[in-house]
C-alpha positions as CSV (number, residue, x, y, z in Angstrom):
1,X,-7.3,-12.9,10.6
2,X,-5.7,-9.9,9.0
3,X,-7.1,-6.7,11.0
4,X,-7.9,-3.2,9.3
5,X,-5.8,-1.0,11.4
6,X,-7.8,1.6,13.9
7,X,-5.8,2.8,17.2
8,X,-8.0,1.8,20.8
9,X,-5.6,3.6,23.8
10,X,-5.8,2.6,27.6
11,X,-3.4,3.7,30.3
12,X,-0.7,6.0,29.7
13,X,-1.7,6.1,25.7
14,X,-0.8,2.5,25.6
15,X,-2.7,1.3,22.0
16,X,-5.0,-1.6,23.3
17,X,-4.8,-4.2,20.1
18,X,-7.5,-7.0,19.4
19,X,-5.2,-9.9,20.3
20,X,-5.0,-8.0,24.3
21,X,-8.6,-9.5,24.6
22,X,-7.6,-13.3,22.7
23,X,-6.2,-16.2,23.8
24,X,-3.6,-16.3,20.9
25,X,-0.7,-13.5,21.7
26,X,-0.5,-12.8,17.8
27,X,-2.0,-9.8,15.3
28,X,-1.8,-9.0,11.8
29,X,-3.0,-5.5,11.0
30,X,-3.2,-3.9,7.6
31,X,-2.9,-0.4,7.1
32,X,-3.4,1.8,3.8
33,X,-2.4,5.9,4.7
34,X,-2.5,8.6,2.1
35,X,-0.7,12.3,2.8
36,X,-3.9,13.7,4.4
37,X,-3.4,14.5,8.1
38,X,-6.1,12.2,9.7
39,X,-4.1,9.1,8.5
40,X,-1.4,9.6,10.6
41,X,-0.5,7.2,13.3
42,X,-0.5,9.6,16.4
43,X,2.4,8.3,19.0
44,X,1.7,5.6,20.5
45,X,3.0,2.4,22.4
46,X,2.2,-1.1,23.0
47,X,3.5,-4.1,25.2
48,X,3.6,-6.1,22.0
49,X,6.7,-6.5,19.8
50,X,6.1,-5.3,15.6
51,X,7.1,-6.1,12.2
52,X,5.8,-4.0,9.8
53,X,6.7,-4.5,5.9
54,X,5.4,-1.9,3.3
55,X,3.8,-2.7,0.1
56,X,3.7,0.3,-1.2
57,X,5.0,3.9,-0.6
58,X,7.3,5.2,1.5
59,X,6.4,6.0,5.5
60,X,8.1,7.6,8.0
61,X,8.5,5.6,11.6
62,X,9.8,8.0,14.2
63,X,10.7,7.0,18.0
64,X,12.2,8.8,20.8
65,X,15.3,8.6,19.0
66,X,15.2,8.6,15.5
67,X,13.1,8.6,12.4
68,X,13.3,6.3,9.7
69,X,12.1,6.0,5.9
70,X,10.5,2.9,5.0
71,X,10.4,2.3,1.4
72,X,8.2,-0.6,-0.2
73,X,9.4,-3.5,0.3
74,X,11.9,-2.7,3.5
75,X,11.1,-4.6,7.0
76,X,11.0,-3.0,10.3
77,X,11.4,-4.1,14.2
78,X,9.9,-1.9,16.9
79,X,10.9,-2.8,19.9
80,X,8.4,-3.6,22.8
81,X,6.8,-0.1,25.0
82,X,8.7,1.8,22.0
83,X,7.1,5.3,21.6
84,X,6.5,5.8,18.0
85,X,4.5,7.3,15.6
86,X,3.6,6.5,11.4
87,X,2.7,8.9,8.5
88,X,3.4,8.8,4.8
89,X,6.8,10.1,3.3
90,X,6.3,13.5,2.0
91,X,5.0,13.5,-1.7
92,X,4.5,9.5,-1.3
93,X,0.8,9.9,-1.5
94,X,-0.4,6.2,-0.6
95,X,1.5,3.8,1.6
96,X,0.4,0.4,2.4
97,X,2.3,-1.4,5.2
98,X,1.3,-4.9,7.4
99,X,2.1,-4.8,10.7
100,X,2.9,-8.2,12.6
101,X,2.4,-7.8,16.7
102,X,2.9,-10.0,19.2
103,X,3.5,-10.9,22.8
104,X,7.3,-11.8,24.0
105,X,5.4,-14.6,25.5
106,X,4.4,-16.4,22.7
107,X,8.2,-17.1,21.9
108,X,9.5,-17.2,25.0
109,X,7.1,-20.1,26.8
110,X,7.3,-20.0,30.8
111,X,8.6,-16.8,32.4
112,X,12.5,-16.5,32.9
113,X,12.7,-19.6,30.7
114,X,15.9,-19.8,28.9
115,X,14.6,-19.1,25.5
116,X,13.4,-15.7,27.1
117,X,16.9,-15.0,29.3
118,X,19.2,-15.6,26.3
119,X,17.0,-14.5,23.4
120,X,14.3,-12.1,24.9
121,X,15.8,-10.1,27.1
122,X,19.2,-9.1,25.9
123,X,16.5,-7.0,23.2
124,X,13.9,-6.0,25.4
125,X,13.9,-3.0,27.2
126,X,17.1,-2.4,25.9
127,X,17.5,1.4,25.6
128,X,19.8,1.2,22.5
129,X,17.3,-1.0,20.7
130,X,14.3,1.0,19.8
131,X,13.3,0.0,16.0
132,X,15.4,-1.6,13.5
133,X,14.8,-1.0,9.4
134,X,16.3,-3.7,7.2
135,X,16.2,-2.2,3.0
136,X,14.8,-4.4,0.8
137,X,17.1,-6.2,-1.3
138,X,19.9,-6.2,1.3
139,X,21.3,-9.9,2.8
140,X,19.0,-9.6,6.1
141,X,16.2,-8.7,4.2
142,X,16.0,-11.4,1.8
143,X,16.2,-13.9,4.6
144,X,13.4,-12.1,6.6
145,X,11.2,-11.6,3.7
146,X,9.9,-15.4,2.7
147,X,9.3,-16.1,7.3
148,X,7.3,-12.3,6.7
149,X,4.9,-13.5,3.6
150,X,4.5,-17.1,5.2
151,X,3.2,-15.5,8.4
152,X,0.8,-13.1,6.1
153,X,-0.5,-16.4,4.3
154,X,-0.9,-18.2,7.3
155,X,-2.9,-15.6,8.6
156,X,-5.3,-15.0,6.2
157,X,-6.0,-18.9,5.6
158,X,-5.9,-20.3,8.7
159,X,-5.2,-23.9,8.3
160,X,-4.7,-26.4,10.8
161,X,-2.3,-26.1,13.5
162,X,-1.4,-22.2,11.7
163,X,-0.7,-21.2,15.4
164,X,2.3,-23.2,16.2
165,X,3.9,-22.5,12.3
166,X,3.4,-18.6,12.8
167,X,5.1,-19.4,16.4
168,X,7.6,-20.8,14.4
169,X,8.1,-18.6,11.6
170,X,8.2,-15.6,13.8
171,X,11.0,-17.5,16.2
172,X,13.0,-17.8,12.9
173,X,12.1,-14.1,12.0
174,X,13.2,-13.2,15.9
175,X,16.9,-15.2,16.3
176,X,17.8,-13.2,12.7
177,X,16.9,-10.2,14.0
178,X,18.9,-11.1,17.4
179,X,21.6,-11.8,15.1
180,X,22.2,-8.5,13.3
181,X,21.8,-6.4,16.6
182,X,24.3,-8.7,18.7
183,X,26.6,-5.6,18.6
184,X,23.4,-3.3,20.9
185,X,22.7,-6.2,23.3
186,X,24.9,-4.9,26.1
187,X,24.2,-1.0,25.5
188,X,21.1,0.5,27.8
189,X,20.6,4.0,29.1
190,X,18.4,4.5,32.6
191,X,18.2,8.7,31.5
192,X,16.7,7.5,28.2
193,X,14.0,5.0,30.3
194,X,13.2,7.8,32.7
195,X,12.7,10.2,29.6
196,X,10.6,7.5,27.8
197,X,8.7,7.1,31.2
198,X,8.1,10.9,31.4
199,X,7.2,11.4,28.0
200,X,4.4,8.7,28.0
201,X,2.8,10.4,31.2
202,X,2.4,14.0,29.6
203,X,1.1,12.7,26.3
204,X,-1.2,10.7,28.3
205,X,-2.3,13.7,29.9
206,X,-3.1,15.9,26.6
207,X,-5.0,13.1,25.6
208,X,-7.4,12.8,28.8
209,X,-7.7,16.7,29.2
210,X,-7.2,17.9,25.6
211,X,-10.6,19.6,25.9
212,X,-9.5,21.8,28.9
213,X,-7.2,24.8,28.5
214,X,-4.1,23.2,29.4
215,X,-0.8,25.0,29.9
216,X,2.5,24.4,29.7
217,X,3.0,23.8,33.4
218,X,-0.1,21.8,33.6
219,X,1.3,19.3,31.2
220,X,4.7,19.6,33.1
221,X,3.5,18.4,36.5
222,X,1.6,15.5,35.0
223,X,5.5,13.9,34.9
224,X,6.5,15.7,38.1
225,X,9.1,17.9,36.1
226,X,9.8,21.6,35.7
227,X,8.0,23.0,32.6
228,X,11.9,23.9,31.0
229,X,12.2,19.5,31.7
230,X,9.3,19.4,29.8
231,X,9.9,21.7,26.6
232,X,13.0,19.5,26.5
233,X,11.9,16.0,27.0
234,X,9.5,17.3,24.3
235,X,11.9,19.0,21.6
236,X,14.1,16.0,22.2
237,X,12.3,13.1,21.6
238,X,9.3,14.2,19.9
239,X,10.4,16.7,18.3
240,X,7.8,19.7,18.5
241,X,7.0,21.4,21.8
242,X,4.5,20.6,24.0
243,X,1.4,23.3,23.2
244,X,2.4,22.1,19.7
245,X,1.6,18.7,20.1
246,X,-1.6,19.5,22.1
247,X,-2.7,21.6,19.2
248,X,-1.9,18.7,16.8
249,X,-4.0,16.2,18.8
250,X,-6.7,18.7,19.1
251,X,-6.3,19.1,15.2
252,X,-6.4,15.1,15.0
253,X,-9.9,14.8,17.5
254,X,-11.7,17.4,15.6
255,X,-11.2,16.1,12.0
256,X,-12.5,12.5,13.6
257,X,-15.7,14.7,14.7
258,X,-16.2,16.3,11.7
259,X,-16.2,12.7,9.9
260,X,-17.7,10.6,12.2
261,X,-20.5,12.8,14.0
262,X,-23.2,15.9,12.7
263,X,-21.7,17.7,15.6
264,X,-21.9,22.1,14.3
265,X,-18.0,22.8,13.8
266,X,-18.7,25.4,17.1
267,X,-19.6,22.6,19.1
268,X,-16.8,20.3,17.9
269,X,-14.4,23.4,18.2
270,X,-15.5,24.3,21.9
271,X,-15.1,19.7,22.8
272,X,-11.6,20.2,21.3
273,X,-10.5,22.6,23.8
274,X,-10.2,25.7,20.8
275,X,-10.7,29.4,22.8
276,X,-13.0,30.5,19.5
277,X,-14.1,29.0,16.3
278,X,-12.4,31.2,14.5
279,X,-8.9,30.4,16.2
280,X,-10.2,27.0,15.6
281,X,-11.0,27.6,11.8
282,X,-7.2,29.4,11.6
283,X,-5.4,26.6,13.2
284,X,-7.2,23.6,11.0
285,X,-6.8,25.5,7.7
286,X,-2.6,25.9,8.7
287,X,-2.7,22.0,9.3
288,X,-5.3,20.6,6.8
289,X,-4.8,23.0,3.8
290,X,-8.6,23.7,4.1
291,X,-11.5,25.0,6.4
292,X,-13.0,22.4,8.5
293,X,-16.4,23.0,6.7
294,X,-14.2,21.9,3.3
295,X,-12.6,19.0,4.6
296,X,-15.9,17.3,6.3
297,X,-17.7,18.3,2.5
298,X,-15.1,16.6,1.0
299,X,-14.1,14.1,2.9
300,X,-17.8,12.9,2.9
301,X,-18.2,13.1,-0.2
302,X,-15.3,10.3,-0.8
């Protein structure tokens, strides 16, 4: 079953997936964004390993470390409890992507089996491996790309036994992609896990007290760092500082309100954590190109 993506979070902004409560260790997730801001993938991470392919569009995947275009037709790893986030390229307008995600499990078999010590773990939790683009059209693409659409198909018509063939078609879609990143297996960095660690812990921490009028060194000593550890960790790997991310989520609550409740925009912006509506009003025109009463008319109206 092909799911129509939607982000559930559980500890430490981990994205909880529909598979986390199946007995099968696989998901398919379909995603359609335009260039408005309430379809971007806020940052997230997940135990699961993903392949996404795009169908149409361009979107921009950015980690810790790096950002990366996706154009249509280009297939991407992200490596397990990456940190990453998803939006459409600038002037892209619509992107369409599938996302495959799964458990290492469900290649590996038993725990420290030798499938999972000589094919598993060389990539995961491997520092130097956070996500992976492969262009359309190049030699690892073409080889990926028949595995990716038999795994879609699969998927969507269920026919008997589809479980063990997607096992298998994703272990043939796993040992290429162990192939091209032989050169990273032995590369690792313990400050980059430590960063990764501390990052998760103060995003997780906007997101439970958002509503409260957080400062700088309040979202500091949710990692246990100074609040200049903090602006860097943040300008480093996420690339915006921390009361600008808040404000971003904020931005990101209060446009969900405005959709999906008949909340007054002073009661939404007091729940978003906003000192006055008309700061409030300010900031989400700067972000959304329009008043909040413009974008829940319109938006509505769609």
């Amino acid at each position: 079953m092909i799911y129509a993506s939607g982000l559930n979070y559980g500890q430490n902004q981990e994205e909880m997936l529909q598979m986390d409560n199946m007995g099968f260790p696989y998901a398919c997730y379909y995603r359609t964004m335009d260039d408005r801001f309430r379809n971007i993938v806020p940052w997230h991470w997940h135990r699961s390993i993903e392949i996404d392919y795009v169908t149409e569009g361009s979107l921009l995947l950015t980690t810790s470390e790096q950002t990366l275009t996706l154009h249509k037709g280009d297939i991407c790893f992200i490596n397990s409890g990456v940190l990453h986030t998803l939006c459409t390229a600038p002037r892209t307008g619509t992107c369409s992507f599938y996302a495959h995600l799964f458990h290492a499990s469900f290649l590996s078999g038993m725990h420290n089996s030798q499938i999972e010590q000589n094919y598993l773990l060389p990539i995961l939790g491997n520092a130097a491996i956070t996500a992976c683009r492969f262009p359309a059209d190049t030699r690892p693409n073409m080889a990926m790309l028949p595995l990716y659409h038999e795994i879609i198909t699969l998927d969507e018509k269920h026919p008997f036994g589809y479980e063990f063939t997607i096992r298998e078609a994703l272990s043939k879609l796993w040992l290429l992609f162990f192939q091209e990143t032989l050169p990273l297996h032995d590369r690792s960095s313990h400050k980059k896990s430590a960063d990764n660690r501390r990052i998760k812990e103060m995003i997780q921490y906007i997101h439970d007290h958002y509503e409260d009028p957080l400062t700088l060194g309040d979202i500091a000593a949710a990692a246990g760092v100074s609040r200049q550890e903090c602006m860097r960790c943040f300008r480093k790997y996420i690339h915006t500082s921390p009361v600008a991310y808040l404000t971003q989520h904020r931005i990101r609550i209060a446009a969900g309100m405005l959709l999906h409740t008949d909340l007054s925009i002073i009661t939404i912006s007091e729940n978003c954590g906003f000192g006055s509506n008309s700061y409030f009003s300010k900031v989400f025109r700067n972000a959304m190109g329009c008043t909040p009463k413009e974008y829940r008319n319109y938006e509505k109206r769609k």
